[in-house]
Each structure stands twice: as C-alpha cells, then as structure tokens.
C-alpha positions in Angstrom: -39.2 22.5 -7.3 -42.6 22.2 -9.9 -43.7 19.0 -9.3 -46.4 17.0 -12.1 -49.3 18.7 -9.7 -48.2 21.6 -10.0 -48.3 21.3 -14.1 -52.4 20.2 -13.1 -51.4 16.4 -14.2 -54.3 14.2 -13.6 -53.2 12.1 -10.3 -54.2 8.8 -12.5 -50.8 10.1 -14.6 -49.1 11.1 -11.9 -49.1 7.6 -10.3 -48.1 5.9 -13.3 -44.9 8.6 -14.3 -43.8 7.5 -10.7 -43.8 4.2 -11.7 -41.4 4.6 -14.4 -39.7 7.2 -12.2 -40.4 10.3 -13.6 -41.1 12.5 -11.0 -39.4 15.7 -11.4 -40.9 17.9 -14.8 -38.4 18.3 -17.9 -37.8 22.1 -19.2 -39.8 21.3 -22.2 -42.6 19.1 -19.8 -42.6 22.1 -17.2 -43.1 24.8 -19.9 -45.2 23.1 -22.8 -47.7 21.0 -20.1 -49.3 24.1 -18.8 -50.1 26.1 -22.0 -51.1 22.3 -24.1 -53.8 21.7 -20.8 -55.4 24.9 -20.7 -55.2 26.7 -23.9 -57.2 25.5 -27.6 -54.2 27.0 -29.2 -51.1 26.0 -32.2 -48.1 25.4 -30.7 -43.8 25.0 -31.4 -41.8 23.4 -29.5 -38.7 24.0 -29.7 -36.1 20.9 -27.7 -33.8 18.9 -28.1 -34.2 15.0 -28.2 -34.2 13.2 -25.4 -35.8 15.6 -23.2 -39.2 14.2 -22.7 -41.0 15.6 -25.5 -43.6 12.6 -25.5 -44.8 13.4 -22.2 -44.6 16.9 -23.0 -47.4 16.4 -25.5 -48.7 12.9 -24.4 -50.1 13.9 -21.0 -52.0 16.7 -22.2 -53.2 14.9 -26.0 -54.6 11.8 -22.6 -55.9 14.4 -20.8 -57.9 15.7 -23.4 -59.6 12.5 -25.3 -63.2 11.6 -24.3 -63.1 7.8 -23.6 -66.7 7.2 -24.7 -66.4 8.3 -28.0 -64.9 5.6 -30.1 -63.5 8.3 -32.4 -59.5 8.9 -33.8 -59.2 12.4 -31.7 -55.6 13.0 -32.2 -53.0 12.1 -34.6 -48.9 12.3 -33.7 -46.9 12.2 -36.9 -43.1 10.8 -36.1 -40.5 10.0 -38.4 -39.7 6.5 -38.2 -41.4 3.4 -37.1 -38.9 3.0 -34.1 -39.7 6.6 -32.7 -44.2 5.5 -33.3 -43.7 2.4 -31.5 -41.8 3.8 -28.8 -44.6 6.9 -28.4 -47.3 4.3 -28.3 -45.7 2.2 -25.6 -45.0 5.2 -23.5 -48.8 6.9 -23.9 -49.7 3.5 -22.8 -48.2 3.2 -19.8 -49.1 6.5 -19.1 -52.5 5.3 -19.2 -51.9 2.2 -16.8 -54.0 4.0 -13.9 -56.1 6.0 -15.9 -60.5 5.8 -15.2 -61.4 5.0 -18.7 -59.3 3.1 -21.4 -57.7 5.0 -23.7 -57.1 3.1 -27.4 -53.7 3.6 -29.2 -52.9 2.5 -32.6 -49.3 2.7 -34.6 -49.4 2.6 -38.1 -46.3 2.3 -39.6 -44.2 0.9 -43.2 -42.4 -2.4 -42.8 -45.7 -4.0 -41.4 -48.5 -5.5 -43.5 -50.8 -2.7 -44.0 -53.9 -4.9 -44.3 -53.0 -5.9 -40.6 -53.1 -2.5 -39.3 -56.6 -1.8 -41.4 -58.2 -4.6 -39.6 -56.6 -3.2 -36.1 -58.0 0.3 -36.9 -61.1 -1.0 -37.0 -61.5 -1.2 -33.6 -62.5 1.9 -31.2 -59.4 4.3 -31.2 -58.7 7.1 -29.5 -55.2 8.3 -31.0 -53.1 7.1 -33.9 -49.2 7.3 -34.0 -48.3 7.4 -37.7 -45.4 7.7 -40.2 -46.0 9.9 -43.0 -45.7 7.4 -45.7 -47.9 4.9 -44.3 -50.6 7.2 -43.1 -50.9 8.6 -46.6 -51.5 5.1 -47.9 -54.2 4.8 -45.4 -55.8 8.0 -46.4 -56.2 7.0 -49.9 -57.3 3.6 -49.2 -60.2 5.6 -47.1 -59.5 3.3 -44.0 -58.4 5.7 -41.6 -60.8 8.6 -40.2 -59.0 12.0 -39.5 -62.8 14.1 -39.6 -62.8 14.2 -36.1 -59.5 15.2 -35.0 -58.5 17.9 -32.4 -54.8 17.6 -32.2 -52.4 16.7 -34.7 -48.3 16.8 -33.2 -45.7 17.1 -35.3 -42.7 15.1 -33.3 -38.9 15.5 -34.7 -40.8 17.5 -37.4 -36.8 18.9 -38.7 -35.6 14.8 -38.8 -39.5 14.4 -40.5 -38.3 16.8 -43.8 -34.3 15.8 -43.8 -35.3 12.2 -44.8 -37.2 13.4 -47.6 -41.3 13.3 -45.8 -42.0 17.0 -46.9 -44.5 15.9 -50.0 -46.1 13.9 -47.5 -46.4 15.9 -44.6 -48.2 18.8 -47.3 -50.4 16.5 -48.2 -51.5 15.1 -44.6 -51.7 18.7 -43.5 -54.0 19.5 -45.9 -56.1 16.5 -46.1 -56.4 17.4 -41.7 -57.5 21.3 -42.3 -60.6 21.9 -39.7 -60.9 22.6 -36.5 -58.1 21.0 -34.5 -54.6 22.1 -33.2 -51.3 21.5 -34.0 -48.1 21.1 -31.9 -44.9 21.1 -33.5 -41.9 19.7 -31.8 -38.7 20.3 -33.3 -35.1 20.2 -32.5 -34.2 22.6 -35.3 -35.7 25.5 -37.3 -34.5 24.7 -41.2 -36.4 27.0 -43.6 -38.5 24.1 -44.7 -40.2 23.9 -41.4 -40.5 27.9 -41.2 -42.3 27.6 -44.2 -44.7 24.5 -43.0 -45.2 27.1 -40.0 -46.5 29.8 -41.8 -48.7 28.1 -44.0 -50.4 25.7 -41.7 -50.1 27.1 -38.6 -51.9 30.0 -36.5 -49.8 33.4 -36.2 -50.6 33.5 -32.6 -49.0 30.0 -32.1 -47.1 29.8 -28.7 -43.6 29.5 -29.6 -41.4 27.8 -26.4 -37.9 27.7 -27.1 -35.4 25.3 -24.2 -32.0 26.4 -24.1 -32.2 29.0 -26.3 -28.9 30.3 -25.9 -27.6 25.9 -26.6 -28.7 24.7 -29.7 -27.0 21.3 -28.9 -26.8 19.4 -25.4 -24.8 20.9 -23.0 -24.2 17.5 -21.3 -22.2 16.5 -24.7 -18.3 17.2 -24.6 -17.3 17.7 -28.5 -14.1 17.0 -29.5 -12.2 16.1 -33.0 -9.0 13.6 -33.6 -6.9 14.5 -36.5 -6.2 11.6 -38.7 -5.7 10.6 -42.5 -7.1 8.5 -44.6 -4.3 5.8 -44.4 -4.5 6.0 -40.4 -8.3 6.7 -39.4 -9.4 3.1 -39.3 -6.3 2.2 -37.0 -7.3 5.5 -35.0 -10.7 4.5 -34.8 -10.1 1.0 -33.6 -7.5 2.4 -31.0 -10.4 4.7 -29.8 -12.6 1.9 -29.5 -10.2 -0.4 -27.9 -9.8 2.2 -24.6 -14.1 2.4 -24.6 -14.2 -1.0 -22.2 -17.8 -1.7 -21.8 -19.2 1.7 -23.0 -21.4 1.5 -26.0 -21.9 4.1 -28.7 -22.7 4.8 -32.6 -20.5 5.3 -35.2 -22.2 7.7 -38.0 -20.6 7.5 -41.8 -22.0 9.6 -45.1 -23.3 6.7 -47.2 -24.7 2.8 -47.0 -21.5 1.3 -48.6 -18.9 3.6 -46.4 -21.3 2.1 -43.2 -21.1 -1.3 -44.7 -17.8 -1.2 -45.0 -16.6 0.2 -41.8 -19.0 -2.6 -39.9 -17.1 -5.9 -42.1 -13.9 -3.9 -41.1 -14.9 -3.7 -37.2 -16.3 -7.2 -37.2 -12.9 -8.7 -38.8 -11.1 -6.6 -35.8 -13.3 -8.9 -33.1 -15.6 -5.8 -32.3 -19.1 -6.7 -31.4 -20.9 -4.6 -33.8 -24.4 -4.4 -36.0 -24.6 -1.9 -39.0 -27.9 0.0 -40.1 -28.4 1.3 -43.8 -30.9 2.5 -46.0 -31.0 -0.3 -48.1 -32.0 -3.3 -45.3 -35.5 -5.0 -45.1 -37.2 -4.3 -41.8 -37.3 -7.3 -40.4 -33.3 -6.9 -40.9 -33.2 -3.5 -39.5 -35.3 -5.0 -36.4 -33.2 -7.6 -35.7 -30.1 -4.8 -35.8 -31.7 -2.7 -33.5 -32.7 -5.5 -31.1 -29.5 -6.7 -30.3 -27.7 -3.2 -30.1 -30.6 -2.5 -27.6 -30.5 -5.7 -25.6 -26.1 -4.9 -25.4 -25.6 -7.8 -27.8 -24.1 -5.0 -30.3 -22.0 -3.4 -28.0 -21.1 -0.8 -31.1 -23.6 0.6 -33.8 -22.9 1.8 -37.8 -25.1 3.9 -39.1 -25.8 6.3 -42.1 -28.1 9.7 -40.6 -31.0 8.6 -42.3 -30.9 5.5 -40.8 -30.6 6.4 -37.2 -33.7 8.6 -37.3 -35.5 7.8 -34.2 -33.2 5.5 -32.6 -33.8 6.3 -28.9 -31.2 3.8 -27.2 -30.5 4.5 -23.1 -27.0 4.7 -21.7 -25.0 5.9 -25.2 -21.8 6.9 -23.6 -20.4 8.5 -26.9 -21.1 8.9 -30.8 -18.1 8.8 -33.5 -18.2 10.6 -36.9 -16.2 8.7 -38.9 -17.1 11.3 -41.5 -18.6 14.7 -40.4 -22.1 15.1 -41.9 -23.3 17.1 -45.4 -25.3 19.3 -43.1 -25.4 20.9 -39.9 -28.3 19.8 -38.1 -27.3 16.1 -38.5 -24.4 17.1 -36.6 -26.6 17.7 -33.8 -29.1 14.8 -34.5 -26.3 12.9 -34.4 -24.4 14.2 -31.4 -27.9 13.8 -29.7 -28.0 10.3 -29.8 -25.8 10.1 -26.5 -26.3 12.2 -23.1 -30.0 11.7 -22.6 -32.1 12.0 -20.4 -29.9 14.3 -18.1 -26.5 12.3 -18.7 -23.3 13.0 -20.0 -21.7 11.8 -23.3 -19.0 12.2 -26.0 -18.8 13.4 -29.7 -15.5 13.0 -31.1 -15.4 13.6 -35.3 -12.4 11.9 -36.6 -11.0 14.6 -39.4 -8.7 15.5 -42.5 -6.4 18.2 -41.7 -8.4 19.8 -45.2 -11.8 19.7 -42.7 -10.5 21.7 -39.9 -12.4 24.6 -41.6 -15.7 22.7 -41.3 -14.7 22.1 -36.7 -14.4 25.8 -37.2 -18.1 26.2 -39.1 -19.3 23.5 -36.9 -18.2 25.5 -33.5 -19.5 28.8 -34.6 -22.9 27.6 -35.6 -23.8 25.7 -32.9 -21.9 27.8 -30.3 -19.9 25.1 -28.9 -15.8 23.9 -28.3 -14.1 21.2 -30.2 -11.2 20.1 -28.4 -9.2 18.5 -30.1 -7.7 14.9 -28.7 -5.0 12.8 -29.0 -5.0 9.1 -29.0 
C-alpha cells in the first residue's frame, strides 16, 4: 500500500495528515502528488469531489513556497467563499508541524473588502480567492500576483456553470508569466476545453480517476415516480422513513426552493433553505446550523450549493432533475464522500422518464426505480 512517504511528503506533513487521520493516499493524492513535487509542469486533474483534491494540490503548492520570502507565490482560485475558507483551514493545518510559517490569506465577496486589503498587507505566502473578489483586488492594485509560481484552478467546471468565465479570462491573463497551472475539475464542458487550450501548456499532464465512472461509484441512483399533485406527499413520506439521516434537497429555481422549505417547515421537518437571492450573513447562518445537525434537512438551488462540503450526507433528493447534466453529478456528489456510501433518488413526471434514460446513458450508471 503507497503510503504519504512514498509520494516523498515532507515528514513535517506527514505528522500533521496523521493527526487529522489521513494516512492512506487518495487516487487523485497518489497520482497528482508525485508529478506536482517533481515536475515545473501544467497540469488537469481530472476527480470527483470529495476525493482529496486539496491535499492533492496543497501538499505539493507547501512544499514548494520559500518561507523567507514574504512574497504571494501561489494563487488557488475556488468557486465559492465556503469551498476558500475551507482550503485555507485545511493548508493550515497542514502546516501545524511544518519548520517555517507558512502565511495563508482568503479573499472572498460577502466580507468587507477593505478588511481583507489591510490583512494582505501582511507577509503572505498563498492566497485562496474567488473570482469576483480577486478581480476587485486586482483593479484596486492591492493584491501582488508578479511573483506567482502556481496558480490552481479547484472545481474549475462548478467555477464557469455559475457564470465566473469573464472573470476567470481576465485573472488568467492579468497572471501570464512564468508560473504553472493545475486545473482540477470534476467535468470537461467545452468551456473549460477551451480555457485549456488557450492558457494552458500542450504538454500539460492530464490524470484522469475513474475514467471508466464519471460519477461516484459509492452513490446508489434511483428515481420515484410521482405527479405533480402527489410529489410533495411522496417527498414527505420519503423523509419521514430517513430517521436521523441528513441530506439535501436540490430544486430548479429560488422561489420553487423557498417554497418547498415553508412547505417542509409547516410539516415539523427541521430544515434550512439556501438561494441565490440571501445576504451572506444569512447564507452563513444556514450553513452553520445544517453543519452543526441543527438543520437536519437542506433546500437548495445548484448554484447555491456550490462548494458545500458537509461530512456524513447520507442521501440527496431532486425534487426537480437539473437543466444540465453535470449538476446532476455536482449534485449527486454532495453525499458519499470521503469513501462512504450514499443515495440519489430524483422524484419524476412519468413525461421525464426520457431524461432517467439520458441521465443513465451519459453518465454510465443504473436508476432503479423505487417505490415508497
């Protein structure tokens, strides 16, 4: 079995991955970690979520920084100011052992920006960003990218399907020079082909996990006819038999997710709903009870749950199926991380069995269906 060693994983990382028991390598860690230490080269990723991308490219962005030089050297672009936060934290306490300090900053919207210009000016090594807000920085000239090495793309398909691509064009050219990136990506839409082609080397490495399974094989997919009339009873029946387990519940659009939470709530469910529409500080608050187990269910719209890293998800609902395909598997990846098992049930129109069958044939996986 590879071990972290093995990878050549300074023992100052080592001893802190043991801490938060991570001891045996990922597919992604044991594949990426060896070619991101040695090599000055571009690179794709190609995973899905929750399998321990950020150490993938954490350990060897750490391994690379020189201490002494208070300079930005890398930049990680993520999606959402949930997913930044929660890199940051992790690259720290990858650090807890390490010989010199390593300085991490998160930049992010929904804080005040003048707070995190006064914060950058202190030494940093590595800055976690969303697109929006690092752009602001850029223009308000109070952020330094010059002398950058490695830039990581993270989620870089959830980064364009919530509308970052203007952004992303612009921070990619504003970071031309001499540095590296890594792009790590649960799908391969077109648009991020094309941001391939055009900022990236040819001779990038390109490591593909579970090639054959575009979606997690620990997920069992399965669909519940229903009608309109019916699918809320359905879905509160469904529920009901859950006990303690927790999970999301995805719908199309901000009123239908509204809607569907004031509907559960009224039923006696313990639930918190996320939309587009919702102040930070609102969105925060959501998200801290559903991750303390005060929210024992979730509502969400796609957009809204980009990022949402949230252990023990025992199963996700689609209360609608999604517009497109790869937020069926953003969605469906929400549950059976890190190794565990989960379930995605869609609860469908007889008219949508045509889209199971689409869904099936895409991905490469069964729908069964299931009767409450």
């Amino acid at each position: 079995m590879t071990t972290f060693k093995d990878l050549g994983i300074n023992k100052n990382y080592i001893k802190s991955l043991k801490e938060l028991y991570i001891k045996t390598p990922t597919e992604i860690q044991e594949k990426a970690i060896p070619v991101l230490l040695q090599s000055k080269t571009d690179f794709i990723g190609l995973s899905q979520t929750g399998t321990g991308k950020t150490a993938a490219f954490g350990l060897p962005i750490l391994d690379g920084i020189d201490a002494n030089k208070a300079l930005v050297q890398a930049l990680i672009l993520a999606p959402t100011r949930e997913l930044a936060q929660q890199i940051k934290k992790q690259l720290f306490k990858f650090t807890k052992y390490a010989d010199n300090k390593i300085f991490v900053e998160a930049v992010f919207g929904g804080e005040k920006i003048d707070k995190q210009i006064i914060r950058l000016q202190r030494p940093t090594h590595i800055i976690v960003a969303t697109p929006g807000r690092l752009l602001d920085l850029i223009e308000r000239k109070s952020i330094d990218l010059r002398n950058i090495t490695t830039l990581v793309l993270d989620e870089a398909d959830e980064m364009l399907s919530m509308g970052f691509k203007q952004e992303l064009n612009s921070i990619l050219k504003y970071t031309k020079g001499e540095k590296n990136t890594w792009l790590f990506s649960a799908t391969m839409p077109d648009e991020i082909i094309q941001i391939i082609k055009t900022y990236m080397s040819d001779k990038a490495v390109r490591i593909d996990v579970d090639k054959e399974v575009k979606i997690n094989k620990n997920i069992e997919h399965q669909y519940v006819l229903t009608s309109v009339k019916n699918k809320l009873t359905y879905l509160i029946k469904y529920l009901d038999q859950k006990g303690e387990e927790r999970g999301i519940i995805f719908c199309r659009t901000k009123l239908g997710a509204q809607k569907l939470a004031a509907e559960l709530l009224e039923e006696g469910f313990s639930v918190g709903a996320l939309e587009g529409d919702m102040q930070q500080k609102e969105r925060d608050k959501v998200m801290r009870s559903f991750k303390n187990g005060r929210h024992q269910f979730l509502v969400s719209t796609d957009v809204s749950a980009r990022g949402i890293d949230v252990n023990d998800l025992a199963f996700i609902v689609h209360h609608q199926l999604p517009e497109k395909l790869e937020y069926y598997t953003h969605r469906s990846g929400r549950t059976a991380r890190a190794g565990k098992s989960g379930i995605s049930t869609a609860f469908i129109l007889p008219t949508e069995l045509q889209e199971v069958y689409k869904i099936q044939d895409s991905l490469g996986i069964k729908m069964k269906e299931f009767t409450l």
